[in-house]
C-alpha positions as a Markdown table, in Angstrom:
| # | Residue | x | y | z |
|---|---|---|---|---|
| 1 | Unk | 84.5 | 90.4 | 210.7 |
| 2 | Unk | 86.5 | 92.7 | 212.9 |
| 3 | Unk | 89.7 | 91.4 | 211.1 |
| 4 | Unk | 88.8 | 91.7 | 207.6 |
| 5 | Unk | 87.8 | 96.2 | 208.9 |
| 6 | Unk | 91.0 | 95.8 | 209.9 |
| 7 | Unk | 92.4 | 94.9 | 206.7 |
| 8 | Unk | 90.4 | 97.0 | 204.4 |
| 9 | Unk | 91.2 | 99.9 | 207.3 |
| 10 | Unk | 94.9 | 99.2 | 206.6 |
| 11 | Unk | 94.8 | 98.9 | 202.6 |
| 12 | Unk | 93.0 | 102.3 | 202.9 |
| 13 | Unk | 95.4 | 103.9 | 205.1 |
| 14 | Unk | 97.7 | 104.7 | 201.9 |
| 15 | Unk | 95.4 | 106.7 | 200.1 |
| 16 | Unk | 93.9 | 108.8 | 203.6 |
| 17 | Unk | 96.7 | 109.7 | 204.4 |
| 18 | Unk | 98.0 | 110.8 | 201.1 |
| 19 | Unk | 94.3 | 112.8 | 200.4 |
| 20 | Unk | 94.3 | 114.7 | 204.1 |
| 21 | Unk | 98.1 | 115.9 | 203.4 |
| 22 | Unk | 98.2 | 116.5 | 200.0 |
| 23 | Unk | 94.5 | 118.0 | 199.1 |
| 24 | Unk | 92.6 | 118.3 | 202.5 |
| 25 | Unk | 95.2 | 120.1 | 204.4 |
| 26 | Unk | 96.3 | 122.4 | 201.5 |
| 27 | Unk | 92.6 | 123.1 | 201.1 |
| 28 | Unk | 91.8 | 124.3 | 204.7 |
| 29 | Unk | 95.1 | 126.1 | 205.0 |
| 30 | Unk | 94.7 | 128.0 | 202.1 |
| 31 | Unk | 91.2 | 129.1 | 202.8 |
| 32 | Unk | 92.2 | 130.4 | 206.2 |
| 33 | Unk | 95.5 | 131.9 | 205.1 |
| 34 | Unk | 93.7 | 134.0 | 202.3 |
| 35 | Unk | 92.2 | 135.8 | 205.6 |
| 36 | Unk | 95.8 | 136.6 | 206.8 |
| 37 | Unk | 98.4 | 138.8 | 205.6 |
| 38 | Unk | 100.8 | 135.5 | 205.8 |
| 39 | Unk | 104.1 | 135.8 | 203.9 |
| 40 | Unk | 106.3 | 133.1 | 202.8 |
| 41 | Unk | 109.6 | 135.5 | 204.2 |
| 42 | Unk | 108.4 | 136.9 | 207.3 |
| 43 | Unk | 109.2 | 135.7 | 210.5 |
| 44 | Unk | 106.1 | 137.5 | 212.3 |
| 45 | Unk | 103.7 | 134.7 | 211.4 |
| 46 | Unk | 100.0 | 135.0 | 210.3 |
| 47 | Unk | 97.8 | 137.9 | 211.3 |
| 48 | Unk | 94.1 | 138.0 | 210.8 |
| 49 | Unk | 93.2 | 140.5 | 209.1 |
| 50 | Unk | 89.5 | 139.4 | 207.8 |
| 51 | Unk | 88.4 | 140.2 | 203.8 |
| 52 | Unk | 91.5 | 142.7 | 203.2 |
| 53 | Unk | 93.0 | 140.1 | 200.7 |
| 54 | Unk | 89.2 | 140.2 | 199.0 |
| 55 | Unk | 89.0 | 144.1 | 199.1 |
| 56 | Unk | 92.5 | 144.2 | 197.9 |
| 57 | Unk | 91.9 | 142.0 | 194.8 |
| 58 | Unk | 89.0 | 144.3 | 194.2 |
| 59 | Unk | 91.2 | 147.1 | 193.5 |
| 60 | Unk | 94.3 | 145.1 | 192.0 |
| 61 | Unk | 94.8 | 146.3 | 188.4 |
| 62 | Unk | 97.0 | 143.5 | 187.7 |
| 63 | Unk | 94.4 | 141.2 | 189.2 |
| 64 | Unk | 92.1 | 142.9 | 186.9 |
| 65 | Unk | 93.8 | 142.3 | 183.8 |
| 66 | Unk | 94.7 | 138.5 | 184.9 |
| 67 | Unk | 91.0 | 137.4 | 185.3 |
| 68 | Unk | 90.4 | 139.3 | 181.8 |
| 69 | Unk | 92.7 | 137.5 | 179.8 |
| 70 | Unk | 91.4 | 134.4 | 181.6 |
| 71 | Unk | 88.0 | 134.9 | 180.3 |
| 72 | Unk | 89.1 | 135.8 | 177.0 |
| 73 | Unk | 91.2 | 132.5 | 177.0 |
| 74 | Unk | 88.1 | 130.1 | 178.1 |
| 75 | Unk | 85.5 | 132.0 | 176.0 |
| 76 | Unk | 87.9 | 131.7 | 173.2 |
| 77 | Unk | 89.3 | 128.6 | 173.3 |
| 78 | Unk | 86.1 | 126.2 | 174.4 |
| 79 | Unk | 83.9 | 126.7 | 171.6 |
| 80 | Unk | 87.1 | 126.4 | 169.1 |
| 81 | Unk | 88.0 | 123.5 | 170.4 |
| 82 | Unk | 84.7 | 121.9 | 170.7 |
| 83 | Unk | 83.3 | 122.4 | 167.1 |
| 84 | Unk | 87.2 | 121.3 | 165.7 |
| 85 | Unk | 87.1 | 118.2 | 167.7 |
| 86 | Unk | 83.6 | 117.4 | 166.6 |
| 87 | Unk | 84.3 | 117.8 | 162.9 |
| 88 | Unk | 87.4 | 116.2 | 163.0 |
| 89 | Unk | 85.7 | 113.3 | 164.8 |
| 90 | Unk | 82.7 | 113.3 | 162.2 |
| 91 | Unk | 86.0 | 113.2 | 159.3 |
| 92 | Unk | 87.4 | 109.8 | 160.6 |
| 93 | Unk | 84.9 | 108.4 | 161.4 |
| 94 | Unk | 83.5 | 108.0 | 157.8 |
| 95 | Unk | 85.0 | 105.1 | 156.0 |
| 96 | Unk | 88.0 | 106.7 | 154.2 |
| 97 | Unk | 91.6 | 105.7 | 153.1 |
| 98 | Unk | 93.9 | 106.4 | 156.0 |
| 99 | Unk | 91.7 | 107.3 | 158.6 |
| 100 | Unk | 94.1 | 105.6 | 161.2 |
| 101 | Unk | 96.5 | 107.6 | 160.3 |
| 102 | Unk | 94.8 | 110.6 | 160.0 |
| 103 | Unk | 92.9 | 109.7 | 164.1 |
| 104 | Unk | 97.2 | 109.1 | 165.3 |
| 105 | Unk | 98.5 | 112.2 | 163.8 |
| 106 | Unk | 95.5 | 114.3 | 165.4 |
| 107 | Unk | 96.1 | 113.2 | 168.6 |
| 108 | Unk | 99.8 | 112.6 | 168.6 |
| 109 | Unk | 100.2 | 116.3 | 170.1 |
| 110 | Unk | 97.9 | 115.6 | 173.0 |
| 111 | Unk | 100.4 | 113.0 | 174.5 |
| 112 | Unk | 103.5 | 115.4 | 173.7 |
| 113 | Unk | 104.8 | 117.6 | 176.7 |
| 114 | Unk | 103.3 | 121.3 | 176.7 |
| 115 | Unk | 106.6 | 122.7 | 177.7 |
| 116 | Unk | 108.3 | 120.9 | 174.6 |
| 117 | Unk | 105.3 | 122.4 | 172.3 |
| 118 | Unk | 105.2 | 126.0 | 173.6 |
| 119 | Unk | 108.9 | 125.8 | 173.2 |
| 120 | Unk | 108.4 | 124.8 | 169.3 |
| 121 | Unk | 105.7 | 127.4 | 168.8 |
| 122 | Unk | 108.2 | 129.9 | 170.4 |
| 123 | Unk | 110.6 | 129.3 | 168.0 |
| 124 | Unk | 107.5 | 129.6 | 165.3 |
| 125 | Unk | 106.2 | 132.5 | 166.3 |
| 126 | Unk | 109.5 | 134.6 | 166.7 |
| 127 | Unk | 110.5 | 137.0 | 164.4 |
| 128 | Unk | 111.0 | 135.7 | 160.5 |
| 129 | Unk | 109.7 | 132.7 | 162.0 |
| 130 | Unk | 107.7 | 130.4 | 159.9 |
| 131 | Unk | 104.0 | 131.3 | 161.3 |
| 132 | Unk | 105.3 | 134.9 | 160.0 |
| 133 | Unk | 106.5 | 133.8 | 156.6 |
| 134 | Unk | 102.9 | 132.4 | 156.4 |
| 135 | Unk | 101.1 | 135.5 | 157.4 |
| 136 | Unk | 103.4 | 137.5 | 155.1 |
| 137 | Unk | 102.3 | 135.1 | 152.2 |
| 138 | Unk | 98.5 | 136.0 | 152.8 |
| 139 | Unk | 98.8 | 139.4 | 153.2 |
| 140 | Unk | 98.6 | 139.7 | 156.8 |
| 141 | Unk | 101.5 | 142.4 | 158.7 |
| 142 | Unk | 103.2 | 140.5 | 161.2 |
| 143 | Unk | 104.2 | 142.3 | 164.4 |
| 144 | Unk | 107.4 | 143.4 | 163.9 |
| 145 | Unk | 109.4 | 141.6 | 166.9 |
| 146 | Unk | 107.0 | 138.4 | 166.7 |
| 147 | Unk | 103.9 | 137.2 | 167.6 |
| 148 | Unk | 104.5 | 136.7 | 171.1 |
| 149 | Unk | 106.2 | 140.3 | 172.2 |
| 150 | Unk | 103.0 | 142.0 | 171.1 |
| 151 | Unk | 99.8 | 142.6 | 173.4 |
| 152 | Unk | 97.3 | 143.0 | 170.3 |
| 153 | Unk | 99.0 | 139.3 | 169.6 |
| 154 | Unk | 100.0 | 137.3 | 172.0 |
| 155 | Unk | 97.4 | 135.8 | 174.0 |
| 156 | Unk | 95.7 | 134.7 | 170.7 |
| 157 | Unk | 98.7 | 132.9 | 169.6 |
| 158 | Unk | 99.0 | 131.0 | 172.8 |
| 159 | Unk | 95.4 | 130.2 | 172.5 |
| 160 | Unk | 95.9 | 129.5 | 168.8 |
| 161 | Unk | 98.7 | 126.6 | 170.0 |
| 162 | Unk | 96.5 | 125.7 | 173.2 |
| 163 | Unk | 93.6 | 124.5 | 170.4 |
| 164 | Unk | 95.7 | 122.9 | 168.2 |
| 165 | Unk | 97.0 | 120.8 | 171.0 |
| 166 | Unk | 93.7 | 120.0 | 172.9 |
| 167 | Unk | 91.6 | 119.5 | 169.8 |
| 168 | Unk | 92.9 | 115.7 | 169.2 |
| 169 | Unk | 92.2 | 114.6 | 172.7 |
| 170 | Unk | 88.4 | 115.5 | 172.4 |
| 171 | Unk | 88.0 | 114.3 | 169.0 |
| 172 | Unk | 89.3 | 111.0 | 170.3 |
| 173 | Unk | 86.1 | 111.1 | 173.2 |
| 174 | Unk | 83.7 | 112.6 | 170.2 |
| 175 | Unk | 84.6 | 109.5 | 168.2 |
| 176 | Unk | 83.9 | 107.4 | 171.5 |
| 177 | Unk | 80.5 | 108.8 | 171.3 |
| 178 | Unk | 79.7 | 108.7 | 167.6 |
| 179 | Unk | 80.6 | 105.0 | 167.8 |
| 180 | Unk | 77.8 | 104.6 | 170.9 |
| 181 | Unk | 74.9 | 105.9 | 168.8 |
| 182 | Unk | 73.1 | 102.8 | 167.4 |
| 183 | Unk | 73.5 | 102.5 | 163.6 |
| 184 | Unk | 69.4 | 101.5 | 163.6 |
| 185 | Unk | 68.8 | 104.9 | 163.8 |
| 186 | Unk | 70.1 | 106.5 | 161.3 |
| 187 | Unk | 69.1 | 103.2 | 158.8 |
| 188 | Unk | 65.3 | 104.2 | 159.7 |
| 189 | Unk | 66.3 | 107.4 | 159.2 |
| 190 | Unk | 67.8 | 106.7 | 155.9 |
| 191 | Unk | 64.5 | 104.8 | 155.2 |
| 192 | Unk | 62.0 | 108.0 | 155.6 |
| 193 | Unk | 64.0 | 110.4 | 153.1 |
| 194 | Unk | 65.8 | 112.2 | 155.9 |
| 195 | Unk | 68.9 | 113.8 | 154.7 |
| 196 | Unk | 72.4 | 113.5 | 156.0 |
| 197 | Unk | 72.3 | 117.3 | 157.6 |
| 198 | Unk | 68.9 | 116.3 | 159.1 |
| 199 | Unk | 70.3 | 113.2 | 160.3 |
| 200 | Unk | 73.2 | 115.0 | 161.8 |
| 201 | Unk | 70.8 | 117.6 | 163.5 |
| 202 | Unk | 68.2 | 115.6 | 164.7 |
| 203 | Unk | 70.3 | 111.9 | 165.6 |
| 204 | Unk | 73.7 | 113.5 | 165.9 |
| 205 | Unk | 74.0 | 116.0 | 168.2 |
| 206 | Unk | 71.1 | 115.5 | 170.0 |
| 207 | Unk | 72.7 | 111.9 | 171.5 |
| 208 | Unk | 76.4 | 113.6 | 172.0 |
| 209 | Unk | 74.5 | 116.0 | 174.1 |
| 210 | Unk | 76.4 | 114.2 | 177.5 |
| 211 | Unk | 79.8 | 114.0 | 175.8 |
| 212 | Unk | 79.6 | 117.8 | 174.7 |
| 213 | Unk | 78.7 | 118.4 | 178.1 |
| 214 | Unk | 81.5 | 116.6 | 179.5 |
| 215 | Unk | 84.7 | 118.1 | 176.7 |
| 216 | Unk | 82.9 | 121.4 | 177.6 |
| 217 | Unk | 82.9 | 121.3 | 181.1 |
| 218 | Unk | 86.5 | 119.7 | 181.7 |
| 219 | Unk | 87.8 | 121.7 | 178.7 |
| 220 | Unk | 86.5 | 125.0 | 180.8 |
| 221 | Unk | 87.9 | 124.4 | 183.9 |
| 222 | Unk | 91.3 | 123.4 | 181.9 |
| 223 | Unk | 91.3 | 126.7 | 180.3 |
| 224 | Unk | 90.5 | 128.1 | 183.3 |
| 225 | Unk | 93.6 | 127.0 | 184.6 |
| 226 | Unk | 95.8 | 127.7 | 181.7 |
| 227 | Unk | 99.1 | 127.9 | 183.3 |
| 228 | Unk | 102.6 | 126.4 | 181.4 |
| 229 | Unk | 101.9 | 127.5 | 178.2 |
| 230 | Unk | 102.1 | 131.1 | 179.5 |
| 231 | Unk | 104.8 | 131.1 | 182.0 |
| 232 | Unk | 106.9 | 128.9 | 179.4 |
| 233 | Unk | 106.2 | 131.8 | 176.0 |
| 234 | Unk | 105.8 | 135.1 | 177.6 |
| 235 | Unk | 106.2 | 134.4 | 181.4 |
| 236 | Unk | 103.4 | 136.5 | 181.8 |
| 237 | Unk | 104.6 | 139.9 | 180.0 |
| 238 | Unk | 102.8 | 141.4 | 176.8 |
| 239 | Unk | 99.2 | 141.3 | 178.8 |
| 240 | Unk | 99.1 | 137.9 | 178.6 |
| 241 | Unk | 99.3 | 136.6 | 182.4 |
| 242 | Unk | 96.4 | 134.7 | 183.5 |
| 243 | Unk | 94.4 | 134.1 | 187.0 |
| 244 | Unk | 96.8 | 131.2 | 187.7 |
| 245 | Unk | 100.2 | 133.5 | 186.8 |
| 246 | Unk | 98.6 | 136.0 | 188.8 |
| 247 | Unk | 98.5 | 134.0 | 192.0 |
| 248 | Unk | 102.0 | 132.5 | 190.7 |
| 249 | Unk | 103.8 | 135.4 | 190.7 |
| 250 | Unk | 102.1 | 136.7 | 193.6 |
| 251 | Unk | 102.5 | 134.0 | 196.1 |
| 252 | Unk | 106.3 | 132.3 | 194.9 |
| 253 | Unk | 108.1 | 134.4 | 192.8 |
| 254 | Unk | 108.0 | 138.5 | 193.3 |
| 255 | Unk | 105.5 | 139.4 | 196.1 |
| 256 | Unk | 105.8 | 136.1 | 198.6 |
| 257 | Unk | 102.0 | 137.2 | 199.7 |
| 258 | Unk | 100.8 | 133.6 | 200.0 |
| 259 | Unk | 97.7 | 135.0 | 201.9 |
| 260 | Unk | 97.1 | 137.7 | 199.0 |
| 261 | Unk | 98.1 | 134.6 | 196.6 |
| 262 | Unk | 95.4 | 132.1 | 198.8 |
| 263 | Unk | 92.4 | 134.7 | 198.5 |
| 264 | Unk | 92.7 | 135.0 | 194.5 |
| 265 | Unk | 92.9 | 131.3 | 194.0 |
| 266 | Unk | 89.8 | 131.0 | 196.0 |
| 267 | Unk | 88.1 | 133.4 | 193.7 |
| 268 | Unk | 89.4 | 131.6 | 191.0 |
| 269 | Unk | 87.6 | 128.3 | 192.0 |
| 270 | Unk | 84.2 | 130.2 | 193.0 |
| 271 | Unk | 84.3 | 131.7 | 189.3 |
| 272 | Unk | 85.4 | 128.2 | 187.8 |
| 273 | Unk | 82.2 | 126.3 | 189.6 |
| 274 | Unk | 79.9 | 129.3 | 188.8 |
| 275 | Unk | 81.0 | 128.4 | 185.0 |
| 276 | Unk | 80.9 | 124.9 | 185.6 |
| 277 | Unk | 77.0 | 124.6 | 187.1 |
| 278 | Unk | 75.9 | 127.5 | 184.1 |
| 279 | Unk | 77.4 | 124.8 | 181.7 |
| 280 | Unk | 75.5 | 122.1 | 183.3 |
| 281 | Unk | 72.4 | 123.8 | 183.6 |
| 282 | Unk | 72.5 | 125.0 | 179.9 |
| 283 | Unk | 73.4 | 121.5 | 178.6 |
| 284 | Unk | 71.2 | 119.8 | 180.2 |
| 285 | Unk | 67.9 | 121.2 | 179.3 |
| 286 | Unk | 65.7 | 118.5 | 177.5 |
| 287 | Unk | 64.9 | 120.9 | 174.3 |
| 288 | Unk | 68.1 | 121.1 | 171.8 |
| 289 | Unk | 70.0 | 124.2 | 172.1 |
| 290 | Unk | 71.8 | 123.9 | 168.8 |
């Protein structure tokens, strides 16, 4: 008995070892060290110095403006992406010519690097690019050095890109779902006169009710920490820099404050499992909230 602890002890050891350095360490010393006024290029070591870092993020304009393009990303993204993956899911689902093809070639740019897309929509967006030609065509005034060196422009059309990547991946789990719901039900349906819109209000959505929870809740925190797509189009410039830049640029790249850096990603996860248990708790009442 002792021997076969022993064993299982051992095959475990891998995997402890590999959580208390990589996530449990990282997760204690960053709580403490957003305390501290720690610095990646001083010598002098860490100094306590309490909730300054919180005070200071109170204050911090650019902080400010991070956590408001952050919102306006999650708030504008989710729901788009949500109600595109369920209608695209509800499209090939249905019995039509091509619908393979149609299910690859929505999620084919789910499985292709984000760097290698933002770098395509870059080149799309630019100047006289082709997303311009197309606005020109319906009217619309392009700005005039592109879509991504303009603050009135630029977040959408990283958020604009961000959907049209994600949107295939959830389809894929809203047909997963669609194919669970027992065809019975929408026979006896069928058989008292109940139309195909009541059917989809009242059988539908009612029984994806767990998977919406689920694309909503991991899309969130996703979105929440929307990162490459930013630092890869507009490395932050143009209003566009998000929570995640913020503590980016703060901790590595200009500032070295990893302290300053520590206490904003901390707010950042209290504000991404407020979201998360206000999701739950609105998806999960028993009456239909559609």
């Amino acid at each position: 008995m002792k021997r076969s602890r022993l064993i299982g002890l051992l095959l475990l050891l891998p995997w402890l070892i590999t959580f208390l350095v990589f996530w449990f360490f990282p997760l204690v010393f960053s709580l403490l060290a957003g305390f501290t006024d720690y610095s990646l290029l001083s010598r002098a070591g860490m100094e306590w110095i309490g909730w300054d870092n919180y005070r200071g993020l109170l204050a911090d304009e650019d902080f400010h403006s991070a956590l408001k393009n952050t919102f306006i990303f999650v708030i504008g993204s989710v729901p788009v992406t949500t109600v595109l993956a369920l209608l695209m899911a509800l499209l090939v689902s249905r019995r039509l010519p091509g619908r393979s093809l149609f299910r690859a070639g929505f999620f084919l740019p789910s499985i292709t690097s984000m760097v290698v897309i933002a770098l395509i929509f870059t080149n799309l967006y630019q100047r006289g690019g082709y997303v311009a030609t197309l606005a020109t065509m319906i009217g619309f005034v392009p700005p005039e050095h592109g879509f991504l060196y303009s603050s009135s422009t630029a977040l959408y059309s990283i958020m604009a890109m961000d959907i049209w990547m994600s949107v295939g991946y959830y389809m894929l789990i809203f047909l997963a779902g669609l194919k669970a719901i027992p065809i019975e039900l929408y026979e006896a349906a069928r058989i008292q006169g109940a139309s195909s819109t009541r059917q989809f209000f009242s059988i539908t959505l009612p029984l994806l009710r767990p998977v919406a929870l689920f694309i909503v809740v991991i899309n969130s925190i996703k979105s929440f920490q929307v990162f490459v797509e930013i630092f890869v189009m507009t490395k932050g410039k143009f209003d566009t820099a998000s929570m995640v830049y913020f503590i980016y640029d703060v901790g590595v790249t200009t500032a070295f404050q990893f302290g300053y850096a520590s206490a904003a990603a901390y707010v950042l996860f209290l504000i991404v499992a407020a979201f998360a248990a206000l999701q739950f708790l609105l998806l999960r009442r028993r009456q239909p909230i559609w």
